[in-house]
C-alpha positions as CSV (number, residue, x, y, z in Angstrom):
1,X,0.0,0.0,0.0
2,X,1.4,3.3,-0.4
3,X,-0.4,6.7,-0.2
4,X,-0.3,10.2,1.3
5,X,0.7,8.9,4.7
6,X,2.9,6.8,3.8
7,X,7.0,7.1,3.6
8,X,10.1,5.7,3.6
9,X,11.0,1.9,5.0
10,X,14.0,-0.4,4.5
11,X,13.9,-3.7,2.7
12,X,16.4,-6.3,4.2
13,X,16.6,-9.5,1.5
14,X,19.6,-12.1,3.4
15,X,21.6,-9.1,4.8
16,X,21.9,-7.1,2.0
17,X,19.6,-3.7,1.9
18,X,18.0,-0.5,1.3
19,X,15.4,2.4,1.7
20,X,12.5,2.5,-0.3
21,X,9.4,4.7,-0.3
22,X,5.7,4.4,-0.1
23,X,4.9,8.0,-0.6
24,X,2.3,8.4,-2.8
25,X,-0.2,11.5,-4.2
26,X,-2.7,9.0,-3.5
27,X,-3.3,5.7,-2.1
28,X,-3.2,2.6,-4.0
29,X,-3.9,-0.8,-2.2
30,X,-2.0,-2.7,-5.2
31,X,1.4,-0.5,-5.0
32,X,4.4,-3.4,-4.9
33,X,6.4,-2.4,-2.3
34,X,9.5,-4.9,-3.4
35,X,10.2,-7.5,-6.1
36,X,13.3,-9.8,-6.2
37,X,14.2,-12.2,-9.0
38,X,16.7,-15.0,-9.5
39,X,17.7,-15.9,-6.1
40,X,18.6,-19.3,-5.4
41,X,17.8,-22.4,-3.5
42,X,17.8,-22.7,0.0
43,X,16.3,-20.5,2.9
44,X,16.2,-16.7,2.5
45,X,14.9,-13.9,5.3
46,X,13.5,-10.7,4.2
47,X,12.6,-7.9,6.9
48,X,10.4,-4.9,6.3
49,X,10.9,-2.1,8.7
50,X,8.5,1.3,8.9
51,X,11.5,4.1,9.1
52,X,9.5,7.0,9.6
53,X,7.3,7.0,13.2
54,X,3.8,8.5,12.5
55,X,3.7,7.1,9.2
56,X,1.7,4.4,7.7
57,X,3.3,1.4,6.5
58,X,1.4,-2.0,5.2
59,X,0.7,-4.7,3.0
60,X,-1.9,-7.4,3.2
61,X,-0.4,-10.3,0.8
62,X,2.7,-11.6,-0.4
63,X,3.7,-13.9,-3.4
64,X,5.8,-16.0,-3.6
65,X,6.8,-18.0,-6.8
66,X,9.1,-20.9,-7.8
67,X,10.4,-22.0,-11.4
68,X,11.1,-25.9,-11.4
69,X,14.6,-26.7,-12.9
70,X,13.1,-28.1,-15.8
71,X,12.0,-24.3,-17.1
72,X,14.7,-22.2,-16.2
């Protein structure tokens, strides 16, 4: 989500980060707040953290997809 009351957050993927934004003009309940492609097998963390205190920060779904061997 990002919107008027929105603003800035870090994005933490397996230790390795950086600040994004959610500011927006307006809201929008579909904004995608991070995207990651080609990581590998195996575990992996990733950590969302509001950087701003008063401001809005959420989402209400993540998705996750995986590409069997046999496609890549």
């Amino acid at each position: 989500m990002s919107g008027p009351d929105s603003g800035e957050y870090s994005v933490v993927l397996d230790g390795e980060g950086r600040v994004l934004t959610a500011k927006a003009d307006s809201i929008d309940y579909a904004h995608i707040l991070f995207t990651v492609e080609g990581l590998g097998e195996g575990d992996h963390t990733l950590t969302f953290t509001n950087l701003v205190e008063g401001n809005w920060f959420g989402f209400d779904y993540a998705q996750i997809f995986t590409i069997p061997p046999s496609e890549t």
